[in-house]
C-alpha positions as a Python dict, from the first residue, in 0.01 Angstrom:
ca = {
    (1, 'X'): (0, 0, 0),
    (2, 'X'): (214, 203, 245),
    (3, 'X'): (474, 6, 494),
    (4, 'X'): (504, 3, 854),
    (5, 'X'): (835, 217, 848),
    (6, 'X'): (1129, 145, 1052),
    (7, 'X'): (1188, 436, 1258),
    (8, 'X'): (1561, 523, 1101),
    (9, 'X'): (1698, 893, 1199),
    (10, 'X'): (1646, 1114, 1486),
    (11, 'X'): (1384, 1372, 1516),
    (12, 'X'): (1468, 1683, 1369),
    (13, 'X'): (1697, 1925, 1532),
    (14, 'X'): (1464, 2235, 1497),
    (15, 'X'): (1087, 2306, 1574),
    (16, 'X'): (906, 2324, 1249),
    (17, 'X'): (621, 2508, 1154),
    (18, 'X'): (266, 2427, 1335),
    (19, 'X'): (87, 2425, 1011),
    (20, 'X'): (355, 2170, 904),
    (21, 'X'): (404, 1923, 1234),
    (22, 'X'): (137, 1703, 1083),
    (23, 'X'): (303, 1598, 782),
    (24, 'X'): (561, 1484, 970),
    (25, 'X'): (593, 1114, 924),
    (26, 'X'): (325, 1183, 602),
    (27, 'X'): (589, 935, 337),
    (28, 'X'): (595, 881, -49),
    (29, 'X'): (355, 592, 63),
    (30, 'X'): (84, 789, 74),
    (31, 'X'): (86, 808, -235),
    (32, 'X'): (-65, 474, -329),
    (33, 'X'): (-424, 636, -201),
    (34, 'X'): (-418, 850, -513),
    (35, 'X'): (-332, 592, -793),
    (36, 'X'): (-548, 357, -616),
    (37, 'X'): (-856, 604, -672),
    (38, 'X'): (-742, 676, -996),
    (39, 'X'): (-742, 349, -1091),
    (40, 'X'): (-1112, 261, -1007),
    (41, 'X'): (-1206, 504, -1248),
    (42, 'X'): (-980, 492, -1508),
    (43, 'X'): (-1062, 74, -1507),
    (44, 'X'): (-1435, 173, -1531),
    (45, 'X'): (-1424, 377, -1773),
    (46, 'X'): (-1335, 99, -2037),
    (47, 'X'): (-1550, -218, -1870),
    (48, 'X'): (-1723, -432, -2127),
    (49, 'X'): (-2021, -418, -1970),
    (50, 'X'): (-2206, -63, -1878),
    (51, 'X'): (-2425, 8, -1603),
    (52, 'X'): (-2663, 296, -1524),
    (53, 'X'): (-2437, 561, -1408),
    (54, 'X'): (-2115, 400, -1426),
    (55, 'X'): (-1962, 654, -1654),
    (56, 'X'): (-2051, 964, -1413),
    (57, 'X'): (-1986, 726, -1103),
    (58, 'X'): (-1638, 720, -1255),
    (59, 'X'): (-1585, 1070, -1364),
    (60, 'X'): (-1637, 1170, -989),
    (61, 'X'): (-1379, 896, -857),
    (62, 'X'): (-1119, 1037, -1106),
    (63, 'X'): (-1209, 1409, -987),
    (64, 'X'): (-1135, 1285, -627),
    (65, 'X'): (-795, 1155, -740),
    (66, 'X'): (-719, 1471, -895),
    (67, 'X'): (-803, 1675, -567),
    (68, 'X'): (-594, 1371, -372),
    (69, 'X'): (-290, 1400, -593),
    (70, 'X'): (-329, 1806, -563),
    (71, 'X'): (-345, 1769, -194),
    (72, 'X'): (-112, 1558, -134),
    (73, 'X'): (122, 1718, -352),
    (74, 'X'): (109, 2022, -155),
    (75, 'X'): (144, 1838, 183),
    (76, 'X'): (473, 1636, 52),
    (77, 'X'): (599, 1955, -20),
    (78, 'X'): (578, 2085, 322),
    (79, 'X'): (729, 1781, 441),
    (80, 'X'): (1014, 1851, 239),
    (81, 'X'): (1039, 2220, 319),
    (82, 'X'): (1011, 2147, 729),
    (83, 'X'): (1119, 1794, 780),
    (84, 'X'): (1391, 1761, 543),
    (85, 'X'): (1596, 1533, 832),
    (86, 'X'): (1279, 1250, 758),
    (87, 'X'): (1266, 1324, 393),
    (88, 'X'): (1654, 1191, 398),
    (89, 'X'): (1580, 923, 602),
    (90, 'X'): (1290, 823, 406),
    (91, 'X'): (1549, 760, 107),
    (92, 'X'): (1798, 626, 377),
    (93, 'X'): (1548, 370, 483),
    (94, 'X'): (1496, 41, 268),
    (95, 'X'): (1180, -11, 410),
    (96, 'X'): (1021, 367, 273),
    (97, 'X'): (1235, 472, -18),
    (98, 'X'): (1077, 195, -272),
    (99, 'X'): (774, 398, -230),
    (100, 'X'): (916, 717, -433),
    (101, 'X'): (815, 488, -711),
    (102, 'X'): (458, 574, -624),
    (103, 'X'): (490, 945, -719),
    (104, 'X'): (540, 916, -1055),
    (105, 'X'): (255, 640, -1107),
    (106, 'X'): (-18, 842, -911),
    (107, 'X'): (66, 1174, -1157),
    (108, 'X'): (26, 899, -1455),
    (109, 'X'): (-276, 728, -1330),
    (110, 'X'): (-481, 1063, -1258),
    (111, 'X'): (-322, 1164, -1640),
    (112, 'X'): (-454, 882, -1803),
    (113, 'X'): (-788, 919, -1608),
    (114, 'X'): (-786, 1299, -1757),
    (115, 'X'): (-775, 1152, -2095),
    (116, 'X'): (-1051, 864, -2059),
    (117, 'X'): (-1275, 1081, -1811),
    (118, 'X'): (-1211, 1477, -1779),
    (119, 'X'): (-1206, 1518, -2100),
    (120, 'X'): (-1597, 1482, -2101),
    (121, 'X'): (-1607, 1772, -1806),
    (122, 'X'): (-1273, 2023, -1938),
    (123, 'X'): (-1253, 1957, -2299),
    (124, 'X'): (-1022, 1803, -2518),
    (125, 'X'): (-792, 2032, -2546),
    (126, 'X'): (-710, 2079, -2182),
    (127, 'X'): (-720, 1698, -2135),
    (128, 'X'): (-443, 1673, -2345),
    (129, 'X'): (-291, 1947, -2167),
    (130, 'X'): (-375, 1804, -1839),
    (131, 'X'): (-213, 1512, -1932),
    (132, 'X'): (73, 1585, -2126),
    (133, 'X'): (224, 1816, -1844),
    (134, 'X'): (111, 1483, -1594),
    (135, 'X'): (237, 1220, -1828),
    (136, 'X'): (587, 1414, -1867),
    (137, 'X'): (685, 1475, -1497),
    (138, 'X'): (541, 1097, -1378),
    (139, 'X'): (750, 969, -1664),
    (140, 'X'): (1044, 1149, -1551),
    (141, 'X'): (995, 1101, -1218),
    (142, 'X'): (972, 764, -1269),
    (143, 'X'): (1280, 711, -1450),
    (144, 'X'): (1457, 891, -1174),
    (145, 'X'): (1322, 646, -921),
    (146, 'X'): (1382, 343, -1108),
    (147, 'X'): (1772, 423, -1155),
    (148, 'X'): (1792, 606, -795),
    (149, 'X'): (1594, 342, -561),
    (150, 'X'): (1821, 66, -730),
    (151, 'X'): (2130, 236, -644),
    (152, 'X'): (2084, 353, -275),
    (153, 'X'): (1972, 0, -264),
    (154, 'X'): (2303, -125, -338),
    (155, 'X'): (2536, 136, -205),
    (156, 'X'): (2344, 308, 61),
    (157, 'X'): (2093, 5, 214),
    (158, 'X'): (2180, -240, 416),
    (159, 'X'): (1960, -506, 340),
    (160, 'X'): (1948, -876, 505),
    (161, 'X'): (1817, -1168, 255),
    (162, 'X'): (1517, -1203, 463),
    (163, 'X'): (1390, -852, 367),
    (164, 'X'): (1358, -879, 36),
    (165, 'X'): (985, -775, -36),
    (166, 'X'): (728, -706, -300),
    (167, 'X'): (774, -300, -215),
    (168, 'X'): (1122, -341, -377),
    (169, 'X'): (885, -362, -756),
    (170, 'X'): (748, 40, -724),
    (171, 'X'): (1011, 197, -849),
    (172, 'X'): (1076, -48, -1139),
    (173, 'X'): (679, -47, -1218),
    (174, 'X'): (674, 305, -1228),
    (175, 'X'): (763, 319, -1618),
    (176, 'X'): (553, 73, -1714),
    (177, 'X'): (247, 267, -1631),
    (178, 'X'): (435, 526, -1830),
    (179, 'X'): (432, 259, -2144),
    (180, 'X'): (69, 186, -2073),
    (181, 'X'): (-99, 511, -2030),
    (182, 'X'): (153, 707, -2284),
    (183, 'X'): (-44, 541, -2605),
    (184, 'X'): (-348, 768, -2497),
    (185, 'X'): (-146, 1087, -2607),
    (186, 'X'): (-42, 899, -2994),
    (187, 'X'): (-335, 1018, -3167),
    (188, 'X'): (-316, 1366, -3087),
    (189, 'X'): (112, 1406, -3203),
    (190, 'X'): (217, 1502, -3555),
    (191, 'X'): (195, 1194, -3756),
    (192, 'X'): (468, 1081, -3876),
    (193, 'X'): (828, 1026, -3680),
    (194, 'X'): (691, 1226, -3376),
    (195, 'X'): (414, 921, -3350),
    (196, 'X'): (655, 668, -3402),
    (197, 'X'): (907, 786, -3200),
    (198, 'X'): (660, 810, -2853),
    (199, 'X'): (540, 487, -2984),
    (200, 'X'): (862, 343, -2962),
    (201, 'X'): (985, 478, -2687),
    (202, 'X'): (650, 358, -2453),
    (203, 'X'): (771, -8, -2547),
    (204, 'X'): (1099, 39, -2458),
    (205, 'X'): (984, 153, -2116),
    (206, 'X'): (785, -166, -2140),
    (207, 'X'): (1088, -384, -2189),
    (208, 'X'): (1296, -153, -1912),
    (209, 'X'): (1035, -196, -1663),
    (210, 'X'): (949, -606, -1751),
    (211, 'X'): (1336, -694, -1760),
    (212, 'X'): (1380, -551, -1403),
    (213, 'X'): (1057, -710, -1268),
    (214, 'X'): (1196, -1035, -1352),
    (215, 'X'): (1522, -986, -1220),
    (216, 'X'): (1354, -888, -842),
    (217, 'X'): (1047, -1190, -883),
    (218, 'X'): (1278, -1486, -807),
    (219, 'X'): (1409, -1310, -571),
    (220, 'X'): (1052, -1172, -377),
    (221, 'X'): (956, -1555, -425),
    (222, 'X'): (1307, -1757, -280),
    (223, 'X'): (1251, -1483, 28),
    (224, 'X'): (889, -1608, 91),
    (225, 'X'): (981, -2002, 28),
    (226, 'X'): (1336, -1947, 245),
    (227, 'X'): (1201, -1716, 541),
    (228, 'X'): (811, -1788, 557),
    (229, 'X'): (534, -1552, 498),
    (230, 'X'): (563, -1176, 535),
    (231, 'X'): (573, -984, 874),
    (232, 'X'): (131, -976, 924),
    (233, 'X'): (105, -598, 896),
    (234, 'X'): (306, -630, 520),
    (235, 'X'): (109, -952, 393),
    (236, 'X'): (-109, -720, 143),
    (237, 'X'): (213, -598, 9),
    (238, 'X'): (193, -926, -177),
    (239, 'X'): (-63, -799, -412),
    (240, 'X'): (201, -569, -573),
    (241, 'X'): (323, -850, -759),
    (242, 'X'): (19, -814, -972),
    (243, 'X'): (85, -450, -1065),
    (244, 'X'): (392, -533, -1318),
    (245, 'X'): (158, -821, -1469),
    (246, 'X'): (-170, -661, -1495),
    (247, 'X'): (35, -352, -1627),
    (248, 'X'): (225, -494, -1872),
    (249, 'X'): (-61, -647, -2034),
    (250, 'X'): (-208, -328, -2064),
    (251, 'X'): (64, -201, -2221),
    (252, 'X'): (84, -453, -2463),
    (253, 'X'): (-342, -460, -2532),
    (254, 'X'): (-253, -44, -2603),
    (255, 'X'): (28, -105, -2797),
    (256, 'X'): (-168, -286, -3072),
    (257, 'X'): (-458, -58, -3022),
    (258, 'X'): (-311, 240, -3188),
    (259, 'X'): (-18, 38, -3362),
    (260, 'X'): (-202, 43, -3659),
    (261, 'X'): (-186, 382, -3938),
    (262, 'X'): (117, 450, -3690),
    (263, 'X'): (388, 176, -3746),
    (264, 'X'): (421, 1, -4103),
    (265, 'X'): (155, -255, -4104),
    (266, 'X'): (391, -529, -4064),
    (267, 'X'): (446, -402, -3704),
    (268, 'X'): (150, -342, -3626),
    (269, 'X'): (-2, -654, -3692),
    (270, 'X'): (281, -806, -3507),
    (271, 'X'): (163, -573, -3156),
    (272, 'X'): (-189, -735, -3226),
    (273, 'X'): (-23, -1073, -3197),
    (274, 'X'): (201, -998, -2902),
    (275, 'X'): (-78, -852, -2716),
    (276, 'X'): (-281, -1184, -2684),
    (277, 'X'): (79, -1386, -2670),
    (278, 'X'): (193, -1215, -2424),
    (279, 'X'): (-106, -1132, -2243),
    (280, 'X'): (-302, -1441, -2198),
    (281, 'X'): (8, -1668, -2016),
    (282, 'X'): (90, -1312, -1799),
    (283, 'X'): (-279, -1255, -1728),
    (284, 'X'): (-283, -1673, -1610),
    (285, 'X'): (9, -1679, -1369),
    (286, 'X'): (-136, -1313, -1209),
    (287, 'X'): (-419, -1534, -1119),
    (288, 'X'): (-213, -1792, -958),
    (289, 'X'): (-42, -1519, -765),
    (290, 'X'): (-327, -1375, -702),
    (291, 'X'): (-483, -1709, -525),
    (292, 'X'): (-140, -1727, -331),
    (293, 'X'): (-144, -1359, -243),
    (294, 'X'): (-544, -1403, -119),
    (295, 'X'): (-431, -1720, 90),
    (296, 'X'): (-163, -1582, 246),
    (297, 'X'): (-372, -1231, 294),
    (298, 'X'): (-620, -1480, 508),
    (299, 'X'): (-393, -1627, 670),
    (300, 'X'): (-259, -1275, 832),
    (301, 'X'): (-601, -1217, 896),
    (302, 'X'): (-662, -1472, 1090),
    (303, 'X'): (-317, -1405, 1302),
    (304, 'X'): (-465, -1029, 1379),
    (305, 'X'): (-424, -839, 1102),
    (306, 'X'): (-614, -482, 1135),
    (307, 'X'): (-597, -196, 889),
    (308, 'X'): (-294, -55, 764),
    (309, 'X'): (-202, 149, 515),
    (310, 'X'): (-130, -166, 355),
    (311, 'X'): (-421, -228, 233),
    (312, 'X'): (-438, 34, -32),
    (313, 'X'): (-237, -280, -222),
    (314, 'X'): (-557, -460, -282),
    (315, 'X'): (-633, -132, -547),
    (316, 'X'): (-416, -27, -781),
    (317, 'X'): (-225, -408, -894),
    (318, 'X'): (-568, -542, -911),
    (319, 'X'): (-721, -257, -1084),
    (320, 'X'): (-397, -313, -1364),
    (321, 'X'): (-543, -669, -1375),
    (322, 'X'): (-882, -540, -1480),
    (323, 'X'): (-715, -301, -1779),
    (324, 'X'): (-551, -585, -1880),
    (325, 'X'): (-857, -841, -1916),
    (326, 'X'): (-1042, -516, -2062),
    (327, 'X'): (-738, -578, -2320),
    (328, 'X'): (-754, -912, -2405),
    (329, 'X'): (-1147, -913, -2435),
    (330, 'X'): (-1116, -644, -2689),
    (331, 'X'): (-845, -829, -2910),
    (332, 'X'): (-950, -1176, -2872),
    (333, 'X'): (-1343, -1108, -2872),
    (334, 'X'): (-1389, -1381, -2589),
    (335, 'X'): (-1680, -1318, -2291),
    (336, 'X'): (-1443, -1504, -2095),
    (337, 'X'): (-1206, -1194, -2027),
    (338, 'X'): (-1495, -932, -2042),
    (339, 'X'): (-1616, -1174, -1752),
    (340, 'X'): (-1294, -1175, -1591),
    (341, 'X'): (-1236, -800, -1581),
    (342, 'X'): (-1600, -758, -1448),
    (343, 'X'): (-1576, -982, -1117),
    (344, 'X'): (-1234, -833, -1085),
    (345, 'X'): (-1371, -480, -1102),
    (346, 'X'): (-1619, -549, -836),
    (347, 'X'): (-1298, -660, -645),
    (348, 'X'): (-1178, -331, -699),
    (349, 'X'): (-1405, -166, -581),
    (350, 'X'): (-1490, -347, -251),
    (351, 'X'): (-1152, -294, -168),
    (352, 'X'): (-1120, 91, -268),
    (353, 'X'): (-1440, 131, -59),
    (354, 'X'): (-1280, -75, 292),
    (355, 'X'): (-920, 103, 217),
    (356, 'X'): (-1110, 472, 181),
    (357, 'X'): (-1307, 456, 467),
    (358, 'X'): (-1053, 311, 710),
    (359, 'X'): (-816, 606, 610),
    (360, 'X'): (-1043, 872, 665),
    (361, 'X'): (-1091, 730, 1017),
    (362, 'X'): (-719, 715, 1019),
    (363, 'X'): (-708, 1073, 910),
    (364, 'X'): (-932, 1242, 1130),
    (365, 'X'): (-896, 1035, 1438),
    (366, 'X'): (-458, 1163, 1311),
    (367, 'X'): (-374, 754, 1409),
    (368, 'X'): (-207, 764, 1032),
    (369, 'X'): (-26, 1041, 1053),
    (370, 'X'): (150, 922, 1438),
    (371, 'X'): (531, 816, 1419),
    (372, 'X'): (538, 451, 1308),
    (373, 'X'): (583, 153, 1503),
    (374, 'X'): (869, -78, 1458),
    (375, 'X'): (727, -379, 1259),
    (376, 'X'): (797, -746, 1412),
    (377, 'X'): (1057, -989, 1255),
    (378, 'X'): (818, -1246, 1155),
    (379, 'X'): (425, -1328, 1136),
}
């Protein structure tokens, strides 16, 4: 799910550290590696239907993320300490800076994975820990990038109508994955107001993070209909556009599962009802995107299109797709949706296998890490 940046600022003006000269051009796109490893596990981990060795198969996946997020962690912050003239142009760049979105959602994913998974290997008690500390800075973080990306957008960018793209959603998505994994830590507040409260506040995240995602939509689409497809190299950028809908019907599915004994009853029976009303229509025009997004995904294929970091965007907005037909098969009772979330979970995972393995190649023959290449006007 990372771009093909525009090169924007000169090289830095000083020699920085050996140990550091790798992480160079290493951008908040990197990013989407972690939450789209988190997300194969945290989307197994509630499938309808077990297998032999799913469970553990899915513990390990969400230890990897944890090391990922670690390491990359540490590597972002020697980018910022010795390339702080890319870090700037990073934010200066409308083509990279959507991407600090992907921060907060990887440090949410591998939370919520903590909570459905590592709890079984560290405990309860530091699961919640794990995740509290996790849920709190990818929450804040999030917010930050949601009000911050916007703004440079406006003031700072200078953006053509031809560039309008599906990257411009990751900031805006970040807080919905706050509103969708944040139910996990309800049971284990004070009941009461503190319950309520987080509640509360998750679904106004919800309605933050939906609102904006329908303002940019129209706006993704006219680009596509006005200026043809996407440059090739950006085509599987068009899979974002599931992460908002598969994500928000999560949220909604968790809402009404711990709704009830927190909210008066009246409330609570009304997040059961949004769930499926909201969910089923959502979960039905993701599929219709995703057919478009597939097509067009061929198409580029067909025109040349080799691996990119890119491709990490056939993970995580599927993966939210899964969660959310998880959702509606658990408050509607219907086979259909456990049947959905199956075939799209095999999805998943074909493409977290082809997107892992092509960037460890990347990594170790250091192709990924090079300076970026200018990307072309059109396909």
């Amino acid at each position: 799910m990372v771009t093909v940046a525009h090169p924007t600022a000169a090289l830095g003006t000083r020699d920085s550290a050996p140990r550091a000269a790798a992480v160079r051009h290493l951008g908040p796109n990197w990013y989407a590696s972690v939450m789209g490893t988190a997300i194969v596990a945290n989307a197994g981990a509630t499938l309808p239907t077990g297998f032999t060795g799913l469970r553990t198969a899915c513990t390990l996946v969400w230890a990897l993320s944890f090391v990922a997020l670690l390491a990359l962690v540490a590597a972002r912050a020697l980018h910022w300490t010795h390339h702080r003239d890319q870090a700037r142009a990073h934010l200066l760049d409308p083509a990279v800076a959507p991407f600090y979105g992907c921060l907060s959602m990887a440090l949410l994913a591998v939370g919520g994975g903590t909570m459905l998974l590592g709890r079984e290997w560290i405990g309860l008690d530091a699961a919640v820990a794990v995740d509290t500390v996790l849920f709190v800075a990818g929450t804040l973080t999030g917010l930050a990038a949601a009000v911050a990306i916007p703004y440079l957008m406006v003031v700072r960018h200078r953006i053509e109508p031809g560039q309008a793209s599906p990257v411009w959603l990751l900031p805006v998505v970040a807080p919905m994955v706050s509103a969708a994994v944040g139910p996990l830590l309800v049971p284990h507040l004070p009941s009461g107001a503190w319950q309520q409260t987080f509640l509360l506040a998750c679904y106004g995240m919800f309605g933050m993070s939906l609102l904006a995602t329908l303002v940019m939509l129209p706006v993704i689409f006219a680009r596509l209909v006005t200026a043809g497809p996407l440059p090739i190299a950006l085509t599987p950028t068009l899979f974002l556009v599931l992460g908002p809908l598969g994500q928000s019907t999560t949220a909604a599915n968790k809402f009404a599962d711990v709704a009830g004994g927190v909210l008066p009853d009246s409330y609570a029976h009304g997040f059961t009802a949004f769930a499926v009303l909201y969910g089923v229509p959502v979960t039905g025009f993701a599929l219709l995107w995703l057919a478009l997004a597939v097509a067009l995904v061929v198409r580029a294929r067909r025109r040349g299109m080799g691996f990119a970091m890119t491709w990490w965007a056939f993970t995580f907005p599927v993966g939210t797709c899964v969660t959310g037909a998880e959702g509606l098969g658990n408050h509607t009772g219907l086979a259909a949706f456990d049947a959905l979330a199956v075939v799209l979970y095999a999805v998943l995972v074909a493409a977290w296998v082809v997107a892992a393995v092509h960037t460890t190649r990347g990594l170790l023959s250091r192709r990924l890490l090079a300076a970026p290449a200018p990307v072309p006007a059109r396909a």
